[in-house]
C-alpha positions in Angstrom: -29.6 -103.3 -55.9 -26.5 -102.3 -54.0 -23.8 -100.6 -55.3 -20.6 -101.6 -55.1 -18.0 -99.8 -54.3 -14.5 -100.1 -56.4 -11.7 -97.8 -54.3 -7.9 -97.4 -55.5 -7.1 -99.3 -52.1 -9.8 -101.7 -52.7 -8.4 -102.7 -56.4 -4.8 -102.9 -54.9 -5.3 -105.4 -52.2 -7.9 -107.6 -54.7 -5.1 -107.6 -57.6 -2.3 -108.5 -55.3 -4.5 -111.1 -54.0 -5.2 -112.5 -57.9 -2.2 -111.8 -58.9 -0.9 -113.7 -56.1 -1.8 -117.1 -57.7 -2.0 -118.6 -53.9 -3.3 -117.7 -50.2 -1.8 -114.6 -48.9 -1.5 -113.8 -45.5 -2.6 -110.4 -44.1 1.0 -109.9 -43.1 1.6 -110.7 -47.1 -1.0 -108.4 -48.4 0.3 -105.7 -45.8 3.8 -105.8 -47.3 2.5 -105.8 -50.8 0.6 -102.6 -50.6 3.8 -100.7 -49.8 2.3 -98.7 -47.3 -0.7 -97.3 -49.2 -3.2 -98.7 -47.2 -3.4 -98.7 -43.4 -3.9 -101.9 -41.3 -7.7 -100.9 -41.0 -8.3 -99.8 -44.6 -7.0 -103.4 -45.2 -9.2 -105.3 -42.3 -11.9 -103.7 -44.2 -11.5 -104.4 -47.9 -10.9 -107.7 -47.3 -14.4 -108.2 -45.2 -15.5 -106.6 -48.2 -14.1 -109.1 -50.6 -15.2 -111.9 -48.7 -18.7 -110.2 -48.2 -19.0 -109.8 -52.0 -17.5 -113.2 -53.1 -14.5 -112.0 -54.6 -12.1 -113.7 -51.7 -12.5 -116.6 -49.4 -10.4 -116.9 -46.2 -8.3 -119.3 -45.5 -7.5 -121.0 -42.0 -5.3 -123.6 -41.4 -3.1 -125.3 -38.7 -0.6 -123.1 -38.7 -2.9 -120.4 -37.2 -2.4 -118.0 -39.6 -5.4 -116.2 -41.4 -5.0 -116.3 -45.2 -7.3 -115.1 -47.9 -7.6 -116.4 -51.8 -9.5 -115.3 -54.7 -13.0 -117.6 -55.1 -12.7 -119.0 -58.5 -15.7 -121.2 -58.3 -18.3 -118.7 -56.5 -21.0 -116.5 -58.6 -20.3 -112.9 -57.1 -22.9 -112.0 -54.3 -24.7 -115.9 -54.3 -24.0 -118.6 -51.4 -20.2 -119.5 -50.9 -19.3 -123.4 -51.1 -15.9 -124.0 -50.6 -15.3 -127.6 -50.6 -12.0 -128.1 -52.0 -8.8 -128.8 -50.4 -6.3 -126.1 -49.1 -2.7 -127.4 -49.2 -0.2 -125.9 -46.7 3.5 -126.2 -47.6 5.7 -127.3 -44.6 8.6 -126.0 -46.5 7.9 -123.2 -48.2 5.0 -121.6 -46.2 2.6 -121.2 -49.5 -1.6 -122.6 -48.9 -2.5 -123.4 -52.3 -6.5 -124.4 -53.2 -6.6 -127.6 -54.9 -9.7 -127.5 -56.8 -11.5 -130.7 -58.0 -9.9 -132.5 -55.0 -12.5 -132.6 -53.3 -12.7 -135.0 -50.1 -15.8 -137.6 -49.1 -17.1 -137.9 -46.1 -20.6 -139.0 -43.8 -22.6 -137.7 -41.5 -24.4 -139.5 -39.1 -28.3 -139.3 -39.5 -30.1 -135.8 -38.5 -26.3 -134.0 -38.9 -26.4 -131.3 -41.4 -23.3 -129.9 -43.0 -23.3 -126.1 -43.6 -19.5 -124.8 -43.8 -16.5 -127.2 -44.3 -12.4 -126.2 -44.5 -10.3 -129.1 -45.6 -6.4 -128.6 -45.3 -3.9 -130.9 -46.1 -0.3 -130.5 -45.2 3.0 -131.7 -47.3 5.3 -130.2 -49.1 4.6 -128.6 -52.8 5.7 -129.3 -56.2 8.1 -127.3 -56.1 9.4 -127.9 -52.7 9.4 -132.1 -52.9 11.5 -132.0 -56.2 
């Protein structure tokens, strides 16, 4: 079995990505680390993350790379993330919408294997 590696750096970027309660951009997760981790350091730990099912990334329209903590993935199996990511117009925030989950067909012999749905709108707290 591999062991996994658990580094000050590494449990900085995963918290402020948890505690985060939403996507955060690299830029985000940059800023939040006050300087204790260098831009590679950070490239790294999140491919990590990812690598180890703690974080799935996020793209969307905007073009902007965002990562969010996998709530509904066992640590170290196969990734499905079919839900919905929501992208604020207003506010800038991706949210994942779990349990929204969109239906669709494939014609005959296609074979799905990744999807990304995102949705754009304004959030609750931006439409009030």
């Amino acid at each position: 079995m591999k062991q996994v590696r658990n580094t000050p750096a590494k449990q900085l970027i995963s918290g402020l990505i948890a505690d985060s309660g939403r996507a955060l951009s690299y830029a985000e997760i940059q800023e939040g680390s006050a300087g204790k981790c260098d831009r590679v350091t950070i490239y790294r730990i999140l491919e990590r993350l990812e690598n180890e099912g703690h974080i799935h990334r996020v793209a969307h329209s905007d073009g902007v790379v965002r990562y969010a903590v996998c709530s509904t993935c066992a640590h170290g199996s196969e990734h499905h993330h079919h839900h919905v990511h929501f992208l604020c117009r207003v506010c800038g925030e991706v949210t994942c919408l779990e349990g929204v989950i969109p239906e669709f067909k494939l014609p005959r012999k296609y074979v799905a294997e990744e999807m990304n749905f995102s949705v754009s709108g304004r959030c609750p707290k931006c439409s009030e």
